[in-house]
C-alpha positions in Angstrom: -3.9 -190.0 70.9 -3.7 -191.3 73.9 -0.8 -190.7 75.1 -1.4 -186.7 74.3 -4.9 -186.7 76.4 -2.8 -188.4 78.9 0.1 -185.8 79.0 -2.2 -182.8 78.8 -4.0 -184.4 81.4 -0.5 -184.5 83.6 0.3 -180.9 82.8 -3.3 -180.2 83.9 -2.8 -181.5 87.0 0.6 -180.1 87.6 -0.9 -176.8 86.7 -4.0 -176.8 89.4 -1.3 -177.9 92.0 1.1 -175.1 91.6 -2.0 -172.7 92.1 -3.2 -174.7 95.0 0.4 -174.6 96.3 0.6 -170.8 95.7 -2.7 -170.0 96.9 -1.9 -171.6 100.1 1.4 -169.8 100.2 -0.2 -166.8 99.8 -3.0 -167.5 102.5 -0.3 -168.4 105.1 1.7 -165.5 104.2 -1.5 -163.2 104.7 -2.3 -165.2 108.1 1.2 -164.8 109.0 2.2 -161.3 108.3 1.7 -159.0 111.5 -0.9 -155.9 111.3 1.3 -153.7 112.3 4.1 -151.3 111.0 7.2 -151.8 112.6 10.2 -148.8 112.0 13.7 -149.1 113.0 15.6 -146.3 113.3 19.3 -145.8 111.5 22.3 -144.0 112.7 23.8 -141.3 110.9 26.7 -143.0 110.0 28.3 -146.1 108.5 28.1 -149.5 109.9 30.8 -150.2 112.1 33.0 -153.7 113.1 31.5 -155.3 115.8 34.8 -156.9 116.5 36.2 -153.4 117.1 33.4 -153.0 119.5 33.8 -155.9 121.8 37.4 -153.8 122.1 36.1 -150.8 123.4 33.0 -152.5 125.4 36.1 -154.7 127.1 37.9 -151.4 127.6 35.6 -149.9 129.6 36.0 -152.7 132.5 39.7 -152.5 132.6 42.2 -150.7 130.2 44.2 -154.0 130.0 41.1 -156.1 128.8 41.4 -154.1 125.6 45.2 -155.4 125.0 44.1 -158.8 126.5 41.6 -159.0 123.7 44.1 -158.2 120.6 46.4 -161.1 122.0 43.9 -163.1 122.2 42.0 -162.9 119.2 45.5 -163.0 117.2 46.9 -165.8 119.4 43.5 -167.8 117.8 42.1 -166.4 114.9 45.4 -164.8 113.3 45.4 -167.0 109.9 42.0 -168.3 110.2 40.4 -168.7 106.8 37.4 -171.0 107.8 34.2 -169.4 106.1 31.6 -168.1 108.9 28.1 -167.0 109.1 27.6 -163.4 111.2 26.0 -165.2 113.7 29.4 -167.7 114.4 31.0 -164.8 114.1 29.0 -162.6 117.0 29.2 -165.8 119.4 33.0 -166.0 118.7 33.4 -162.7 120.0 31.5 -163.6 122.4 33.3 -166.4 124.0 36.8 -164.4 123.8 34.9 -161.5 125.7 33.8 -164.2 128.5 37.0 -165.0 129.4 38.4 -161.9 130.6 35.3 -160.6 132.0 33.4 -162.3 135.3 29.9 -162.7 137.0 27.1 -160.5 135.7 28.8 -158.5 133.7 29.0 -160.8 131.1 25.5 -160.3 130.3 25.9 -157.1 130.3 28.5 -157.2 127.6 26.6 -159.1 125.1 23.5 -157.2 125.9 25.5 -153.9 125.3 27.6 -155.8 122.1 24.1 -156.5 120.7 22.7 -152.9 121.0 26.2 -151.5 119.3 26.2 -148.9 122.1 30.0 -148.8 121.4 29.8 -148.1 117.8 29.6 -144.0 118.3 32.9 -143.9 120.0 34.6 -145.7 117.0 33.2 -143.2 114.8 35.2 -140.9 116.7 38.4 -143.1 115.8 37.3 -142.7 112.5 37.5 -138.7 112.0 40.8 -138.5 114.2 42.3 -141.2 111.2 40.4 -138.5 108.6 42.5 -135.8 110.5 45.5 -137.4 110.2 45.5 -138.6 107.1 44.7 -135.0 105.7 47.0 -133.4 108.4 49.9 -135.0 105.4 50.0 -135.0 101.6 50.3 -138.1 99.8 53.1 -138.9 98.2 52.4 -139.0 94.1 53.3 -142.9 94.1 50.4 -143.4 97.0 47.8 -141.1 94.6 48.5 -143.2 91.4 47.9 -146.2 93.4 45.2 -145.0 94.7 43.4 -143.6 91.4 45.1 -146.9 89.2 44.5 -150.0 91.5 43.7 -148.6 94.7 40.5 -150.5 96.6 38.5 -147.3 96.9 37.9 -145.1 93.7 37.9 -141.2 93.9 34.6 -141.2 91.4 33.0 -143.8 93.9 34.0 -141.6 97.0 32.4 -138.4 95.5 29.3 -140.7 94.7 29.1 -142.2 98.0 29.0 -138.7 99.8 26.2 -137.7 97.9 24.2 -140.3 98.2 24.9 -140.7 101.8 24.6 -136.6 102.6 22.4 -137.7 106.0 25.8 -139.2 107.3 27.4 -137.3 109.9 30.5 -139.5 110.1 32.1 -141.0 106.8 34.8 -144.1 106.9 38.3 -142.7 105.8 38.9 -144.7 102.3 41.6 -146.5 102.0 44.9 -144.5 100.6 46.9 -146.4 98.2 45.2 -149.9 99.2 46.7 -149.4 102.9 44.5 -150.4 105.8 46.9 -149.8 108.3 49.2 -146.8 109.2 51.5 -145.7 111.9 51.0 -141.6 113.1 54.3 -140.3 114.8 52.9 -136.6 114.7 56.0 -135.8 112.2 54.7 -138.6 109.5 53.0 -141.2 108.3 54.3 -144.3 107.7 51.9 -147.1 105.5 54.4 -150.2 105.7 56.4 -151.5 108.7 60.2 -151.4 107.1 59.7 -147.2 107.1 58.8 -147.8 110.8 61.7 -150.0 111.4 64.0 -147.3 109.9 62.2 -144.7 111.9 62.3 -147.1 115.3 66.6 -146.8 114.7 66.5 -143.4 115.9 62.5 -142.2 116.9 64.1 -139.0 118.4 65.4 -137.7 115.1 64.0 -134.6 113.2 62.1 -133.0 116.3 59.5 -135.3 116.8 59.3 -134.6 120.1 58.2 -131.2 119.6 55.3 -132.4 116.6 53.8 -134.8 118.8 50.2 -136.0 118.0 47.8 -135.2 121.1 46.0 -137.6 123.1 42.7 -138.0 124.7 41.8 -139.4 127.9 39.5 -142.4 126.1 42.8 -143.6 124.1 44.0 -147.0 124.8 47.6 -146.8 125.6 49.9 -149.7 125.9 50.5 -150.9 129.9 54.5 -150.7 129.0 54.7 -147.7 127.6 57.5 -145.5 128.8 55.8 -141.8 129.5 58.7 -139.8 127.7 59.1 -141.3 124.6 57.8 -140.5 121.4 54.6 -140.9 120.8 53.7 -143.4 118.1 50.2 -144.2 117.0 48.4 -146.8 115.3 45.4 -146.6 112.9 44.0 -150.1 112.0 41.4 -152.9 112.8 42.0 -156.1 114.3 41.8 -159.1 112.0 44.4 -157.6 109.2 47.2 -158.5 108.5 48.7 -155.3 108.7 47.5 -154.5 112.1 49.3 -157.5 113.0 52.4 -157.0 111.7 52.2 -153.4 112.9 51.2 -154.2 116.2 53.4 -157.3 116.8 56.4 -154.5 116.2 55.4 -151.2 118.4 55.0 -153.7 121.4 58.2 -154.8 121.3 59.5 -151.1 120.9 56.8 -150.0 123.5 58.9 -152.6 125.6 62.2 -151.2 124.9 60.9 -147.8 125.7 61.5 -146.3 122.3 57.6 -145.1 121.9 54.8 -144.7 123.4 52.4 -147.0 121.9 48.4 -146.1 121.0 46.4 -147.7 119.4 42.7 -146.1 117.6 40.9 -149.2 116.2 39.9 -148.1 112.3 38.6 -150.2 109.4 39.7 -148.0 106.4 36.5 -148.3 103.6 37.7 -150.9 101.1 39.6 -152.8 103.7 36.7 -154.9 105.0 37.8 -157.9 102.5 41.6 -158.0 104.3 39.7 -157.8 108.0 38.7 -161.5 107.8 35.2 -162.9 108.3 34.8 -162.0 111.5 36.8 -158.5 110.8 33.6 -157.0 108.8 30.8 -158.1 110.7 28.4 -155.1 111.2 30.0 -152.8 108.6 27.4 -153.3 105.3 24.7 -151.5 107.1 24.1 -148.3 109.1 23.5 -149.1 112.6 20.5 -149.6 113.9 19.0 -147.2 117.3 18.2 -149.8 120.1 15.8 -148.4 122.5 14.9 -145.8 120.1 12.0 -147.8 117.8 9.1 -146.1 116.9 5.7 -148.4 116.3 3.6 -147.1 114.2 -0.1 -149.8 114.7 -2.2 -149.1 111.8 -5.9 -149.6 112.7 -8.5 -150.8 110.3 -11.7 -148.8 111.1 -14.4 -150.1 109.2 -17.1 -152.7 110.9 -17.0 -156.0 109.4 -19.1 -159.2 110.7 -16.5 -162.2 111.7 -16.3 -165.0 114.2 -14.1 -164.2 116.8 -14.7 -167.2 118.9 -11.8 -168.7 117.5 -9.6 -165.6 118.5 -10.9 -165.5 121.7 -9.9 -169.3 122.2 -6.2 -168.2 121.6 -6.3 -165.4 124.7 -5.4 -166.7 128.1 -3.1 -164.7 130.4 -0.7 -167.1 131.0 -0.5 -171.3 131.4 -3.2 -171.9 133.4 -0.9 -174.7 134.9 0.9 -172.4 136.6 -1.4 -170.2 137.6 -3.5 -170.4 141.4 -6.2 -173.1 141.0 -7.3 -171.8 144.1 -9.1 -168.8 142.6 -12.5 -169.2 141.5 -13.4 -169.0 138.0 -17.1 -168.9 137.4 -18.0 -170.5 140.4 -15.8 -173.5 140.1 -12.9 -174.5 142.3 -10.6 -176.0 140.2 -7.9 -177.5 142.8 -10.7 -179.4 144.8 -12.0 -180.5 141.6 -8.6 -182.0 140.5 -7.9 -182.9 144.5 -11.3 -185.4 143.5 -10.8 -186.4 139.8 -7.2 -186.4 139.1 -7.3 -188.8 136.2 -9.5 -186.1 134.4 -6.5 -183.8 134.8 -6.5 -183.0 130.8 -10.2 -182.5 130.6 -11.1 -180.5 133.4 -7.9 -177.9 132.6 -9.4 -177.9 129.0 -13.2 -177.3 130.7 -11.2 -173.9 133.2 -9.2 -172.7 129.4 -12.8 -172.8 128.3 -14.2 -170.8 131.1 -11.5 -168.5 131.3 -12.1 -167.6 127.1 -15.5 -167.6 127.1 -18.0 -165.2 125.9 -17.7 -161.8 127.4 -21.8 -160.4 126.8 -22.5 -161.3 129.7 -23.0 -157.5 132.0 -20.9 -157.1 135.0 -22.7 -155.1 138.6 -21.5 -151.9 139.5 -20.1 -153.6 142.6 -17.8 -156.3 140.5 -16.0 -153.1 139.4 -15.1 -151.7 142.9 -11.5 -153.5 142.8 -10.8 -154.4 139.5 -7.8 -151.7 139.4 -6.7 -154.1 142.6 -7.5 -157.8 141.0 -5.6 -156.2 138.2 -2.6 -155.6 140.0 -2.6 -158.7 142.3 -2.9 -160.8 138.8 0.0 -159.2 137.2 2.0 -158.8 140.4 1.6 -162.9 141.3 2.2 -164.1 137.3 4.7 -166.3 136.6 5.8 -163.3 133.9 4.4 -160.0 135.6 5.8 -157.6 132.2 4.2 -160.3 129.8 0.8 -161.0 131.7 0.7 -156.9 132.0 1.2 -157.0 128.0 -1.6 -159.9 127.2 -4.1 -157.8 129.7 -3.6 -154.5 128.6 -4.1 -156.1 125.0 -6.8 -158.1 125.9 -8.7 -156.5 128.5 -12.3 -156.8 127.3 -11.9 -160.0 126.7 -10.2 -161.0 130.2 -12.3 -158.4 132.5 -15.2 -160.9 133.7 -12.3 -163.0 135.2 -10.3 -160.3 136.3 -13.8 -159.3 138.4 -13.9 -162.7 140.0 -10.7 -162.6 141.6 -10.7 -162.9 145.5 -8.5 -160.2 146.4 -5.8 -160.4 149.1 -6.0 -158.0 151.5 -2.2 -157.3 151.7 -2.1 -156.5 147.8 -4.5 -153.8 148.5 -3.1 -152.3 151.8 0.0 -151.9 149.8 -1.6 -150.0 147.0 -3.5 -147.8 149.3 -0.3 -146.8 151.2 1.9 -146.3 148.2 -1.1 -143.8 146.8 -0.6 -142.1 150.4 3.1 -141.6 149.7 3.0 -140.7 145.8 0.9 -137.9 144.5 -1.5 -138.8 141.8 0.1 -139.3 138.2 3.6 -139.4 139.9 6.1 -142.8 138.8 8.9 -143.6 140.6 11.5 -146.0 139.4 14.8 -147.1 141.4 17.8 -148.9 140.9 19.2 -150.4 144.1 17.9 -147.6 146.4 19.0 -145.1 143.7 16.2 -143.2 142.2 16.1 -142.3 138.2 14.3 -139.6 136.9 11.7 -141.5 134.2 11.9 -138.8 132.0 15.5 -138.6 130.9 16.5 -142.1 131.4 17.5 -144.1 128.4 17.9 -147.6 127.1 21.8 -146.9 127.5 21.4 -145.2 130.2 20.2 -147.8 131.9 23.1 -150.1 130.7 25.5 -148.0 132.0 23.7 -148.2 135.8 23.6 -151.6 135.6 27.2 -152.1 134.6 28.2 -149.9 137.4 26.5 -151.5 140.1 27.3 -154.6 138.7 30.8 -154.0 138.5 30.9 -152.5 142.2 29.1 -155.9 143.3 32.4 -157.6 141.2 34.8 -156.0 143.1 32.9 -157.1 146.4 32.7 -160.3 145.4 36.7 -160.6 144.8 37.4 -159.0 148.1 35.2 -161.9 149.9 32.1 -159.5 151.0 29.0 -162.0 152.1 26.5 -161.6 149.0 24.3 -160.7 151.6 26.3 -157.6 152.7 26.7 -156.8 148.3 22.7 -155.9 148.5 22.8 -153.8 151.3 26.3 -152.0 150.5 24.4 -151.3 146.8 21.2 -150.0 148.4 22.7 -147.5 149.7 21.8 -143.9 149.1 24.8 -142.5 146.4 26.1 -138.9 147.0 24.8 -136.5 145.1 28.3 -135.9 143.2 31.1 -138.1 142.6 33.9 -135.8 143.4 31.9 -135.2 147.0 32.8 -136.8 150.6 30.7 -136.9 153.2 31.9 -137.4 156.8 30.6 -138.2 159.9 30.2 -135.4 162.3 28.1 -136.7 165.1 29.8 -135.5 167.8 29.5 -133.2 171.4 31.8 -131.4 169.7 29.6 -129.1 167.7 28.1 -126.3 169.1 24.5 -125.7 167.9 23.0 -122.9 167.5 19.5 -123.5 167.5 17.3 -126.9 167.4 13.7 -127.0 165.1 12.5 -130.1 167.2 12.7 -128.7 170.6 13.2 -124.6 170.8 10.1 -122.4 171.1 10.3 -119.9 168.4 9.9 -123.4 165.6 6.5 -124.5 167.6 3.9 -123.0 165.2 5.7 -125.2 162.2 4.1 -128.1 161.1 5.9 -131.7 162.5 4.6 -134.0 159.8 6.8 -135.1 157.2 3.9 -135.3 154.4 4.8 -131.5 154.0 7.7 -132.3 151.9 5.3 -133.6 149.4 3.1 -130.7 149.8 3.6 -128.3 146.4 5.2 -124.8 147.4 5.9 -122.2 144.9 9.1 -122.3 143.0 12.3 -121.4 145.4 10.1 -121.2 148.9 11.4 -123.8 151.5 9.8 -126.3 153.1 9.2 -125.2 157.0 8.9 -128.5 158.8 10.2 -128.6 162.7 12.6 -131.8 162.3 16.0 -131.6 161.8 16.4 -132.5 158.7 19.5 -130.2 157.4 21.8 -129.9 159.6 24.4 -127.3 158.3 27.7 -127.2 160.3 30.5 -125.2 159.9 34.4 -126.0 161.0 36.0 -123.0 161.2 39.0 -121.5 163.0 37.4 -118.4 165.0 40.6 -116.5 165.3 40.8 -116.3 161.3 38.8 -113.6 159.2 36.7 -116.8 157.6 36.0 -118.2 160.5 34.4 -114.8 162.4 32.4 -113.7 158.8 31.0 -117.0 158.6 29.7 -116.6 162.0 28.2 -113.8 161.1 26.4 -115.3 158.3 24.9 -118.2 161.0 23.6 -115.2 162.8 21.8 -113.9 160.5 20.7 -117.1 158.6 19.3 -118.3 162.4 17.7 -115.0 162.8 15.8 -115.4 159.6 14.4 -118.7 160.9 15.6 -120.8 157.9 14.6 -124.5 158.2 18.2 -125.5 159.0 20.0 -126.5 162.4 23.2 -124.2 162.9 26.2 -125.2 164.3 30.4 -124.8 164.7 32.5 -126.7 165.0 35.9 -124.8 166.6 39.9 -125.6 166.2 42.7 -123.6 166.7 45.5 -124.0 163.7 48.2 -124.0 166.2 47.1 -126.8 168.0 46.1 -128.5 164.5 50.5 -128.0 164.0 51.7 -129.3 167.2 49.2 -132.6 166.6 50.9 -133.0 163.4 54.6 -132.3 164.7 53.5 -135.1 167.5 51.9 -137.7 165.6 48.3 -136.8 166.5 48.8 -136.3 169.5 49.3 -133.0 172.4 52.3 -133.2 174.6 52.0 -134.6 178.3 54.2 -131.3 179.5 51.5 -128.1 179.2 54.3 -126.1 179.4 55.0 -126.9 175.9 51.8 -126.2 174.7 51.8 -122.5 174.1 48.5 -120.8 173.6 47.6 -118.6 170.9 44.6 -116.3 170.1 42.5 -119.1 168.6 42.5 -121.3 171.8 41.6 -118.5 174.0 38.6 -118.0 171.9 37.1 -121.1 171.8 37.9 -121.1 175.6 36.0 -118.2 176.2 33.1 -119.1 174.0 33.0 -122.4 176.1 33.0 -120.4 179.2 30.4 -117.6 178.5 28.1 -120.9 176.7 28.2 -122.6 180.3 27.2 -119.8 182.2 25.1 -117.8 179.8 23.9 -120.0 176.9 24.7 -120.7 173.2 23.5 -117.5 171.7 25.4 -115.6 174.0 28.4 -117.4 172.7 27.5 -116.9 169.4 27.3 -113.0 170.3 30.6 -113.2 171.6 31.9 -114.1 168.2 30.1 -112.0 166.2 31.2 -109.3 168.4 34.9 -110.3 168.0 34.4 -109.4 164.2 32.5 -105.9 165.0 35.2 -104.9 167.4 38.0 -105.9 164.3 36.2 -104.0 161.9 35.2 -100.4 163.7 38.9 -100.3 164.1 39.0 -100.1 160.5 41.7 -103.5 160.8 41.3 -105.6 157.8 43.9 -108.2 159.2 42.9 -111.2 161.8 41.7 -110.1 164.6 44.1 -109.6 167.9 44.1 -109.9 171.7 42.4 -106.6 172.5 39.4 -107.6 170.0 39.0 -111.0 172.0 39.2 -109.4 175.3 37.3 -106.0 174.3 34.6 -108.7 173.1 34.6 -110.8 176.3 33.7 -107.7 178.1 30.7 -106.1 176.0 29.3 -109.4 175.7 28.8 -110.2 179.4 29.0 -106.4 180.9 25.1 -106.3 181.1 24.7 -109.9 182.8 27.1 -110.5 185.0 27.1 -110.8 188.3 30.5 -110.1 188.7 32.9 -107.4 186.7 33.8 -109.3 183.4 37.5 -108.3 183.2 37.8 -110.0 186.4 36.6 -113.2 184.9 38.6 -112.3 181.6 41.7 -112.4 184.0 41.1 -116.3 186.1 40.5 -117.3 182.9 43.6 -116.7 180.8 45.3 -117.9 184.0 43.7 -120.8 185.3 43.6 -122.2 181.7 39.7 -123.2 182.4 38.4 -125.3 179.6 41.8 -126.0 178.0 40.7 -129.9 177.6 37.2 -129.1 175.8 39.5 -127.1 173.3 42.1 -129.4 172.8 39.3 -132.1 172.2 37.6 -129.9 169.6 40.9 -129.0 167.8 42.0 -133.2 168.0 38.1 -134.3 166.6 38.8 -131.5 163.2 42.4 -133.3 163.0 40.5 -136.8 163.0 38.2 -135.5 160.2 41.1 -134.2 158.2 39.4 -130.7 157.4 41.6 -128.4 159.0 43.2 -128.1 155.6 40.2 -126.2 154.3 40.7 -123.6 156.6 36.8 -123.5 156.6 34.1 -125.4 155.2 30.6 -126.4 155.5 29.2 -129.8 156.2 25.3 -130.2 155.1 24.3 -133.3 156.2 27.9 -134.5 156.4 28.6 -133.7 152.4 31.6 -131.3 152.8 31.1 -127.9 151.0 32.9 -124.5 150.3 32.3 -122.3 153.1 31.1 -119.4 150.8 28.8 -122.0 149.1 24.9 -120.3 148.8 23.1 -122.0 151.7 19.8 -121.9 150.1 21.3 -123.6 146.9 23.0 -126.7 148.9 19.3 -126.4 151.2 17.3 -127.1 147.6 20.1 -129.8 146.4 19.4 -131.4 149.8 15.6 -130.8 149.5 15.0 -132.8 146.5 17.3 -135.9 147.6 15.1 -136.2 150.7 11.9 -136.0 148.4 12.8 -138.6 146.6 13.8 -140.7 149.8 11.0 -139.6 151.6 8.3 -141.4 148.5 10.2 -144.6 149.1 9.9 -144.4 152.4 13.4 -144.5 154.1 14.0 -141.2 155.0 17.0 -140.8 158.0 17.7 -138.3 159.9 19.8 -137.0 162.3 18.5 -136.3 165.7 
């Protein structure tokens, strides 16, 4: 009897422990489990190998790394059976990415690795291996397979696609069991003794003319010969088939018998024969970094707790490493510690206490003059500036009476109040090394892709021995607007300008402060501010039908007082020939320098702009091209147009009877030198190629470009300079 009480008594006890256990398993599950709702979102498509991505993230550095990678992962891993968790696997890949890729970028490529940014571009692989594989028939041994034994099931497949409908790219299954196949635009060949046979004699059957087409983003092996046959390979790295496959078209790449490619797929049902490592990342859809949506769910009902213990748990930061120095309820904490040091423990513990303290007590209007300021100086001098902004933004009621106590430095404030004088109200700015990105279309990846690009620009610095020192200032410097542009520089005596907005008299009732630029105008009205900020100059040859309607156009551009400074830049295509013929340089003899049309222009415009100004020489010009075209000439113009020109353009003027002047000067070959000059500075700049062209700002444009289209281009990069306030420009 007793021995029952006594083992009732035991399965009591046993029983009141287990609820205890579970109650307190459910209480630290409730204490533990966040109050918000957290949502990831998915990729339309199927998980893809993160092995395969390191590839293409490698890839993108050099084209090489991508081959580099293969070897190395086969030279190391090929036959590796050892069981591994994901995360082995992920640092693995890793560690072989480290070792062909240097400095920062490293960083770059795990941070990129973890956000799967190169998983969309093997989903692309994918659909090109769907294309070929329906591009040919299977044979009826390869269907039986398939349907008998193969790894994928036809049923399963039909399943799969209806359950996944939301998928925009499906994983080619497997056909007959093979993960691997060979694409030679003529066939399809599943094992590697059908490629030997068709290695023995790859020109056979025309498959020249059934070539498979390639794409700029295909990674093509460095020994490749560029005439052979084209031979590409559909697998994933960690098979054994891709291996075998691989091991043989690099030796025939080698041999120049094919042209090797490879377009890195893992087939569905092949992610058993890929290895551990091989099938990392394919059991799930992919996950959208930098695309989460938070959804906080908000309980609003009024219920009576103690939050002293809460507010215990908020400070901003370790108050270690914050500034003693600052006064927290009228205590000085660093002379307090300067006198008591062995109460160290005590009095920090007394300042935490201070610091979390009640908050009822009513702040003066006056305490609330700077808090936007203490605000910023307390998040701009933290240890952590993004997490102290987090905990305050969080936590603001309960951190605001400190906050108000702040002594404010006068320099935090001074910058505030001149960054508020520079950027309108509501405006952000954000920069990357000088470069400025537009907030609202930037991206998570985006941003990856900015960072890799300066980064790998700093790289190649680095290699070529550039001070780090000079790396900062050679990245802050402003970017041209386009990547296919040039801009050169054309500060010179040798253009002729037209007009000048700081200093001519018909500009003096415009504004001269550069604050106008961030003064709002109606959409496609320009900004009239007298500085030269634009400076369009055109190179032009003025003996040429360009050259003389491009003139033209500078007249009347001028003449409708656009905010622009004018000017030409003149060369004779002659002259450009004989400096070519000579190596850059005119022959010592003038005899054997014979003058055409073009140097007698630009030797009369210098002429008639020393004695009667630049817009008379600008009239001269444009008076050239009237002359050509009242005789109905649609040609270049010729000798009498010049001359007839000379004579209408100074006949009211001079002094003396132009055609007397006309004749000295095509004798005494007066400004022959300033010509030559002109014509050897267009040589320098390599332009005379164009024929004509337009420089804004240096950045060389078409001639026949709109000029109020390059003006607003122009217009909005100086904007932007001007809010972070290094605007240049030329005097």
């Amino acid at each position: 009897m007793e021995t029952r009480v006594g083992s009732g008594f035991r399965v009591m006890v046993l029983i009141v422990v287990c609820v205890m256990v579970c109650g307190c398993l459910v209480d630290a599950a409730e204490i533990q489990r966040p109050k918000n709702v957290q949502v990831a979102l998915r990729a339309k498509w199927p998980g893809t190998s993160l092995l395969l991505e390191a590839g293409e993230l490698l890839s993108k550095e050099w084209k090489d790394h991508f081959w580099e990678f293969i070897e190395v992962w086969l030279n190391n891993e090929s036959g590796n059976t050892d069981p591994y968790t994901a995360k082995d696997c992920l640092q693995k890949i890793y560690n072989y990415g480290k070792t062909l890729v240097t400095g920062q970028l490293t960083s770059v490529f795990e941070l990129s690795l973890t956000l799967r940014s190169a998983s969309p571009r093997l989903v692309l692989y994918q659909q090109l291996a769907e294309e070929s594989l329906s591009s040919f028939p299977l044979s009826d041994d390869m269907n039986t397979n398939f349907n008998d034994g193969g790894v994928s099931d036809a049923n399963e497949g039909e399943e799969a696609k209806k359950a996944d409908s939301l998928l925009v790219g499906v994983n080619p299954r497997s056909p007959g069991g093979k993960c691997c196949w060979v694409d030679t635009g003529a066939s399809l060949f599943f094992d590697v003794s059908e490629l030997h046979l068709w290695l023995r004699n790859p020109h056979k059957d025309g498959d020249v003319f059934q070539q498979p087409e390639l794409f700029e983003f295909d990674h093509v092996y460095f020994d490749s010969s560029p005439g052979s046959p084209i031979a590409i390979l559909y697998g994933a790295l960690g098979t054994e088939c891709f291996k075998e496959f691989h091991r043989t078209l690099v030796e025939a790449s080698k041999q120049g018998k094919v042209k090797y490619v490879v377009r890195p797929v893992l087939p569905s049902g092949c992610e058993s024969k890929s290895g551990y490592c091989g099938a990392v990342g394919t059991r799930d859809p992919v996950n959208l970094g930098g695309y989460g949506v938070e959804l906080a769910l908000k309980n609003m009902e009024y219920k009576a707790m103690d939050d002293s213990e809460i507010k215990k748990v908020v400070t901003l930061e370790d108050p270690h490493t914050e500034d003693l120095s600052q006064e927290v309820r009228g205590f000085i904490f660093s002379k307090i510690l300067e006198r008591k040091p062995e109460l160290t423990s005590e009095i920090m513990a007394f300042r935490d206490s201070l610091l979390s303290s009640t908050v009822s007590d009513t702040l003066n209007v006056w305490e609330l003059k700077d808090l936007g300021h203490q605000t910023v100086q307390k998040i701009v001098h933290a240890s952590d500036p993004l997490h102290s902004m987090q905990e305050i933004n969080q936590n603001f009621p309960s951190v605001v009476s400190y906050l108000s106590r702040m002594k404010l430095d006068d320099s935090i404030k001074d910058e505030i109040l001149a960054n508020q004088r520079m950027i309108p109200p509501g405006k952000s700015l954000m920069a990357l090394n000088g470069a400025l990105i537009d907030i609202e279309d930037i991206d998570l990846f985006l941003l990856i892709d900015m960072v890799h690009q300066e980064l790998s620009l700093a790289d190649q610095y680095a290699k070529l021995k550039v001070p780090s020192s000079t790396i900062r200032k050679l990245l802050s410097t402003l970017p041209p607007p386009e990547s296919n542009s040039f801009r050169v520089d054309f500060r010179s005596d040798h253009v002729q300008y037209i007009n000048n907005l700081e200093v001519d008299a018909r500009y003096k009732q415009w504004r001269s402060n550069l604050n106008e630029l961030l003064m709002p105008v109606f959409p496609g009205q320009l900004r009239y501010i007298r500085k030269n900020l634009f400076h369009a100059v055109y190179v032009l040859d003025p003996a040429t039908i360009c050259g003389l309607e491009t003139v033209d156009n500078i007249i009347t551009l001028f003449e409708n007082s656009l905010p622009i400074r004018f000017g030409v830049i003149l060369y004779s295509t002659k002259m450009i020939e004989t400096l070519q013929a000579n190596g850059g340089e005119f022959p010592h003899l003038e005899s054997e320098i014979n003058e055409d049309l073009s140097s007698l222009t630009i030797r009369l415009f210098f002429h008639i702009k020393e004695s009667h100004g630049m817009l008379k020489a600008f009239e001269f010009l444009s008076n050239v091209n009237k002359l050509r075209m009242d005789s109905g000439e649609e040609d270049a113009p010729a000798l009498h147009h010049v001359e007839g020109a000379f004579v209408e353009t100074l006949l009211q003027k001079a002094k003396t009877p132009p055609q007397d002047t006309l004749l000295k000067l095509e004798k005494d070959q007066s400004f022959l030198e300033s010509s030559q000059a002109s014509s050897l500075f267009v040589f320098k700049l390599g332009l005379a190629k164009l024929e004509c062209s337009l420089l804004m700002n240096g950045l060389v444009h078409n001639y026949d470009e709109v000029i109020r289209f390059v003006h607003f281009k122009f217009s909005a990069t100086i904007k932007c300079a001007f809010y972070i306030n290094f605007v240049i420009y030329v005097r």
